[in-house]
C-alpha positions as semicolon CSV with decimal commas, in nm:
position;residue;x (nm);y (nm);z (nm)
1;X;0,000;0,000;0,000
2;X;0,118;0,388;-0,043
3;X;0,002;0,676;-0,019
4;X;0,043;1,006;-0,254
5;X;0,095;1,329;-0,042
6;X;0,112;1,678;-0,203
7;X;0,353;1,950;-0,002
8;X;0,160;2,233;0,064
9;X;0,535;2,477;0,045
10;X;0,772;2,392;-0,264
11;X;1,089;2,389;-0,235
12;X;1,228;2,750;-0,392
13;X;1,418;2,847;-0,065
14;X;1,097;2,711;0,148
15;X;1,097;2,389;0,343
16;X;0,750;2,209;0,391
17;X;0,584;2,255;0,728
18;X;0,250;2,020;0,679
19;X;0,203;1,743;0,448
20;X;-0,157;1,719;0,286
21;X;-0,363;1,451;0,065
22;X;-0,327;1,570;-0,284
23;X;-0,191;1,465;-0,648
24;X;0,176;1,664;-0,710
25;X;0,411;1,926;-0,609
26;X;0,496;2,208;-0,845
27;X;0,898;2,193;-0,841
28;X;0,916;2,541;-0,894
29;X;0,749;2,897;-0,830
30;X;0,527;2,981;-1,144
31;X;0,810;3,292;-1,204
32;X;1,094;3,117;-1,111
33;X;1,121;2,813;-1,327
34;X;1,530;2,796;-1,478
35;X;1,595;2,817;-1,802
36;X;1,248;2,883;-1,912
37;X;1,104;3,187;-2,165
38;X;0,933;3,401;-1,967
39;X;0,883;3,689;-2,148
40;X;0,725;3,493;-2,496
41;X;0,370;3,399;-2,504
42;X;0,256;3,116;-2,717
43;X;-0,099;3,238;-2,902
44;X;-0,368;3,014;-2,995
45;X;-0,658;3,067;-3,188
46;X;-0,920;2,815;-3,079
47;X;-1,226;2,786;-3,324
48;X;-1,581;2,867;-3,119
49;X;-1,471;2,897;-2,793
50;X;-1,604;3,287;-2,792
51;X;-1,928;3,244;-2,713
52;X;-2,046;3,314;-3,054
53;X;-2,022;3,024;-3,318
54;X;-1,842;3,094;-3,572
55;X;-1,585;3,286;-3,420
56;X;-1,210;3,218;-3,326
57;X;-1,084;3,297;-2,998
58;X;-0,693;3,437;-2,934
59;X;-0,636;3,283;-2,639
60;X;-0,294;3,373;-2,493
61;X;-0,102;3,147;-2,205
62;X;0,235;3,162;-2,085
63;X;0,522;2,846;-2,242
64;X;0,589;2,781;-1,918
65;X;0,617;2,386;-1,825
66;X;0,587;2,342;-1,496
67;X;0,798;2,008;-1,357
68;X;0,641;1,806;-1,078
69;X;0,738;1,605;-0,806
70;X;0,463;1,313;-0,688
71;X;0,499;1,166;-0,359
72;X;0,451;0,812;-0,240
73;X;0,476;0,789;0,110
74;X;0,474;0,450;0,215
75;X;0,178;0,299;0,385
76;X;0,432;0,089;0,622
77;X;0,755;0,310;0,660
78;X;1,016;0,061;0,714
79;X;1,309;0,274;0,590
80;X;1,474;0,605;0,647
81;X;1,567;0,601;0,260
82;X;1,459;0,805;-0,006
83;X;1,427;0,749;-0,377
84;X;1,390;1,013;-0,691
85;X;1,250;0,842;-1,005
86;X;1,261;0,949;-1,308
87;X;1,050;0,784;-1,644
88;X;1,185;0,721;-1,968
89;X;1,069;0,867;-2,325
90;X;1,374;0,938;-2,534
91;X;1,337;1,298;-2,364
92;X;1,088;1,367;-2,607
93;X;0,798;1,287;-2,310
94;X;0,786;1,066;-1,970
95;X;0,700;0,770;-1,936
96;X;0,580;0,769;-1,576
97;X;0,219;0,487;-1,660
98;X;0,482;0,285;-1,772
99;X;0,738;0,303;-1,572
100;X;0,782;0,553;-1,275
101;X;0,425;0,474;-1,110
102;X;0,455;0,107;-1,090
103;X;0,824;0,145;-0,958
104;X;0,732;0,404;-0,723
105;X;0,444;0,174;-0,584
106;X;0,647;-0,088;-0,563
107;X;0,917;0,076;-0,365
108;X;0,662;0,208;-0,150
109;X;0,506;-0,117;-0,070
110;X;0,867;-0,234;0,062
111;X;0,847;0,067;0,303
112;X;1,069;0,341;0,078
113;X;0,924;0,708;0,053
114;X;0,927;0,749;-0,346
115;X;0,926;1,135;-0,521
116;X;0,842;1,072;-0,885
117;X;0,982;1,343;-1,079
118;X;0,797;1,475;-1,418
119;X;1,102;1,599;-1,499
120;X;1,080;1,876;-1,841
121;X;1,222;1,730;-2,165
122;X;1,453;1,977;-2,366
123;X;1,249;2,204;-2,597
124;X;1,457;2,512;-2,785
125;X;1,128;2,703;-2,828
126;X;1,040;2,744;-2,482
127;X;1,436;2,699;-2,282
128;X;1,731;2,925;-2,309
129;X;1,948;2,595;-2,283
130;X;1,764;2,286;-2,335
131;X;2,028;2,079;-2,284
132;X;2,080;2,137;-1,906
133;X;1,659;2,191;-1,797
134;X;1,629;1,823;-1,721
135;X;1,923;1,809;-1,481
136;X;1,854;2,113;-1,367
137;X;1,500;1,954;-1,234
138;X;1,682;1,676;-1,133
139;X;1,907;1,880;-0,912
140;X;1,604;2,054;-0,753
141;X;1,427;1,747;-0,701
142;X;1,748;1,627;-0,486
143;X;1,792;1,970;-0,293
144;X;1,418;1,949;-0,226
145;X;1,439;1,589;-0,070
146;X;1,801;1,685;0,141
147;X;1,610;1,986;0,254
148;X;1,281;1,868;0,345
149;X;1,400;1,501;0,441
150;X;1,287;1,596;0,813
151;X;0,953;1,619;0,740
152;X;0,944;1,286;0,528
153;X;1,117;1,143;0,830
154;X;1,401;1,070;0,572
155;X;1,769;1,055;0,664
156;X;1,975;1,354;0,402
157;X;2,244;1,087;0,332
158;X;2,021;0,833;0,196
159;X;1,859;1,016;-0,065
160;X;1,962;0,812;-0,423
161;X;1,778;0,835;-0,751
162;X;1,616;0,564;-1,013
163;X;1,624;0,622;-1,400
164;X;1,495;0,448;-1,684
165;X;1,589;0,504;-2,074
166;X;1,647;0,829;-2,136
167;X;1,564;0,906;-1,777
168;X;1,876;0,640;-1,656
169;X;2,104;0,928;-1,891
170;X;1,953;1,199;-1,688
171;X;2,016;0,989;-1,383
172;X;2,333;0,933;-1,501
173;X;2,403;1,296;-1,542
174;X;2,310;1,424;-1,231
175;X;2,540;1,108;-1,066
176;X;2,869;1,210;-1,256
177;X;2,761;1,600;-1,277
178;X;2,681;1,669;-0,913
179;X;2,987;1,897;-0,852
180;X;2,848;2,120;-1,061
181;X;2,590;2,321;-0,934
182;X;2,281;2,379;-1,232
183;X;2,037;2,533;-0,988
184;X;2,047;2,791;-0,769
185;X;2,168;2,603;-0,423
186;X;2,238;2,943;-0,134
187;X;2,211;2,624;0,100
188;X;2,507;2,417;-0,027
189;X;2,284;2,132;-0,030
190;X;2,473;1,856;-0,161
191;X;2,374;1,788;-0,502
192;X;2,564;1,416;-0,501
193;X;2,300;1,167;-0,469
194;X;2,378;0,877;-0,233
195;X;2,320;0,561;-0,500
196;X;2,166;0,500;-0,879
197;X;1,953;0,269;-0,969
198;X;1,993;0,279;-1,390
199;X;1,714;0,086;-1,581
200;X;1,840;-0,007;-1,985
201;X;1,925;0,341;-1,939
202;X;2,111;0,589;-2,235
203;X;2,418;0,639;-2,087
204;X;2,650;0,756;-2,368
205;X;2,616;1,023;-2,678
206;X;2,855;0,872;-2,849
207;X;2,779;0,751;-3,233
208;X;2,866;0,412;-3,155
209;X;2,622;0,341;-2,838
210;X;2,376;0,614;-2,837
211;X;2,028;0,623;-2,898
212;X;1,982;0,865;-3,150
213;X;1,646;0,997;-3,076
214;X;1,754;1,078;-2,679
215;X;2,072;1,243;-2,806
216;X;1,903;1,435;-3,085
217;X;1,647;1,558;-2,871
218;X;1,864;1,658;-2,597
219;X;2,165;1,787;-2,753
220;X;2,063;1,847;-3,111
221;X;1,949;1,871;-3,408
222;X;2,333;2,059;-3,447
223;X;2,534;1,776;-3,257
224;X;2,867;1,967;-3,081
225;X;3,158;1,762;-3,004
226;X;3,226;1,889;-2,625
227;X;2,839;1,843;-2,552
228;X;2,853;1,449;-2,666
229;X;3,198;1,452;-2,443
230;X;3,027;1,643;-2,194
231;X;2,679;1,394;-2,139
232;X;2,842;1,057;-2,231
233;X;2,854;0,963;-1,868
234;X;3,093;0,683;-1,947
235;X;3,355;0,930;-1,964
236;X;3,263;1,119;-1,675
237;X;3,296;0,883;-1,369
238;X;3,516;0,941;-1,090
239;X;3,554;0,762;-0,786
240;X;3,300;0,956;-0,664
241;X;3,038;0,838;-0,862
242;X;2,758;0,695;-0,643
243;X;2,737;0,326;-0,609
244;X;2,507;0,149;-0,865
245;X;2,220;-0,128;-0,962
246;X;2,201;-0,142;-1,342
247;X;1,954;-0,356;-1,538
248;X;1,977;-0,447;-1,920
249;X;1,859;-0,691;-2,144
250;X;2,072;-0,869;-2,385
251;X;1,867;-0,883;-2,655
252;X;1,765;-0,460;-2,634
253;X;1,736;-0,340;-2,956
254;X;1,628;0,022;-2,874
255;X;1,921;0,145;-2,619
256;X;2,259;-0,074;-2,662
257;X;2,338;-0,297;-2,378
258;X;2,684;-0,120;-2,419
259;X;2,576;0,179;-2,262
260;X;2,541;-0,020;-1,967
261;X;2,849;-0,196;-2,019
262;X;3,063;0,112;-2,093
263;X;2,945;0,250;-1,770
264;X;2,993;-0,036;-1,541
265;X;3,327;-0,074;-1,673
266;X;3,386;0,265;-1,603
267;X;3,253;0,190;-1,246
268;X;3,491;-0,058;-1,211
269;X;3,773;0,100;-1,305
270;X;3,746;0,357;-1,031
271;X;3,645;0,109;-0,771
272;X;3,284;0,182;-0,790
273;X;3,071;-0,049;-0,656
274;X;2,780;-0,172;-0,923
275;X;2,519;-0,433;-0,935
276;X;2,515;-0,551;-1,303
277;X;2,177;-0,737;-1,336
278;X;2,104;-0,884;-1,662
279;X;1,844;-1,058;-1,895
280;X;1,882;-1,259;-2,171
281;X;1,540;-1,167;-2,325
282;X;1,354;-0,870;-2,236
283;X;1,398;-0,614;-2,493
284;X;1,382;-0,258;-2,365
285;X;1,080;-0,075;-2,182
286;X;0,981;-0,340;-1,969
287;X;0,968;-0,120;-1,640
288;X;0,984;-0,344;-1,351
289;X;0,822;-0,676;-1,525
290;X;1,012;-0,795;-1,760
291;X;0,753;-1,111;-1,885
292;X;0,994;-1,320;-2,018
293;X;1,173;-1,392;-1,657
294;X;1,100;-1,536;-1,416
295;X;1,271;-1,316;-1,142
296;X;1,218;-0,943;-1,175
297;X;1,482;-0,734;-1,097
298;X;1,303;-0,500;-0,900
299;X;1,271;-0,751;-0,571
300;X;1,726;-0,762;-0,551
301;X;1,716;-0,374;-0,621
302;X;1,510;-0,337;-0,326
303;X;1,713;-0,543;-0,110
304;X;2,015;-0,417;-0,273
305;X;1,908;-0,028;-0,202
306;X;1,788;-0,186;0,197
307;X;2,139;-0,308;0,248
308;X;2,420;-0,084;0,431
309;X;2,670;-0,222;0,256
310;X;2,669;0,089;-0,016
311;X;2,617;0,325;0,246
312;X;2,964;0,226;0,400
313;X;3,091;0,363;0,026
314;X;3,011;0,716;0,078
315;X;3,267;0,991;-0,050
């Protein structure tokens, strides 16, 4: 069982003081949202909505997206950890009926308080820098949990973060990225998150093992050189990097299983420690039931996220 809470105070430089039964949290004030045009408008002419048939309507609203955080506070609370999830859709939309909602039910039935993030995907008509907006929600999503993790009755260094797709890249990102602050942060919260959990995820830009539609979105159409460097997380782990459960099927025809095997490589190599779990069969967007197996890997990642064996890892 879980339960979905809504916050009543966001987290712009304002920790929660009451929790309240609603849907979602806006991540942001309405004026304050990073990266995004404020000063366009996007017009629309709707036919007969004047009032007199016949007529079109100018209707004028601001381009705007709002991100979201959803809330699943488990109905048992049996940890003191806290997980950020984050859907898949080739950052072209997210994939949260799919994939974040059943994961974030599922974690919350084994006692973890879950915030789903419906994170922005990159859009050069309404961001100044696409490329950056859905770390930058990310980020905020983290500060927000480190900040309000009182209230959730959540310990700050046991905050990690869940990613599938094109939301494992943006995972990813923010786990090899963290020293760099994207957000505004007059705290110092620490933007590192404690573990990943990386789901077939996108983890490099490169031509050889990227999925073109993710990259394109994200970084392109005009593909620079020192951006694929820059978000082809393979390259960009340290010994830092959080520890990490990754799951990939062999047979994944949409996202190369050598993303995932670039980056545990890479894990290893700095002394990392990762959880490689693998299927044979599977394909890719399976979310946490993969039908041709018959053990899910969502049941080991649970135990494996319980466990304080990659808490004793912490930088």
């Amino acid at each position: 069982m879980y339960k979905i809470i809504f916050a009543a105070l966001i987290c712009c430089g304002t920790t929660i003081q009451t929790l309240q039964a609603q849907d979602v949290i806006p991540l942001y004030e309405q004026d304050k949202v990073p990266n995004a045009i404020h000063s366009d408008i996007l017009m629309d002419t709707l036919h007969g909505r004047s009032g007199q048939t016949g007529n079109d309507t100018t209707v004028i609203r601001p381009r705007t997206i709002m991100p979201t955080l959803t809330v699943f506070l488990p109905h048992k609370k049996t940890s003191d950890i806290g997980i950020i999830v984050c859907s898949g859709g080739s950052y072209r939309n997210v994939a949260d009926p799919q994939e974040g909602i059943p994961a974030a039910k599922k974690l919350a039935d084994a006692g973890i308080t879950v915030f789903l993030l419906h994170y922005r995907v990159p859009r050069a008509d309404l961001m100044q820098n696409k490329s950056i907006v859905p770390l930058q929600d990310l980020q905020t999503a983290i500060r927000f949990a480190r900040e309000n993790a009182k209230a959730y009755k959540l310990n700050p260094d046991n905050i990690g973060i869940m990613g599938f797709s094109a939301g494992g890249h943006l995972v990813s990102t923010a786990g090899t990225h963290f020293s760099t602050n994207y957000i505004d942060n007059p705290n110092g919260v620490n933007l590192r998150p404690d573990f990943m959990v990386l789901v077939y995820p996108v983890i490099s830009m490169t031509d050889s093992l990227t999925h073109t539609l993710s990259r394109k979105n994200l970084i392109g159409p005009d593909i620079i050189e020192s951006q694929v460097n820059e978000f082809s997380n393979e390259k960009q782990v340290n010994s830092q990097t959080p520890p990490t459960f990754i799951v990939h099927a062999m047979d994944d025809s949409t996202v190369k299983i050598g993303n995932s095997l670039a980056f545990v490589a890479a894990l290893e190599q700095q002394q990392v420690p990762v959880r490689f779990f693998v299927y044979t069969n599977g394909g890719h967007g399976f979310g946490i039931n993969n039908e041709t197996a018959r053990q899910q890997w969502i049941d080991p990642c649970i135990e494996w996220i319980r466990d304080e064996k990659w808490k004793q890892t912490k930088k």
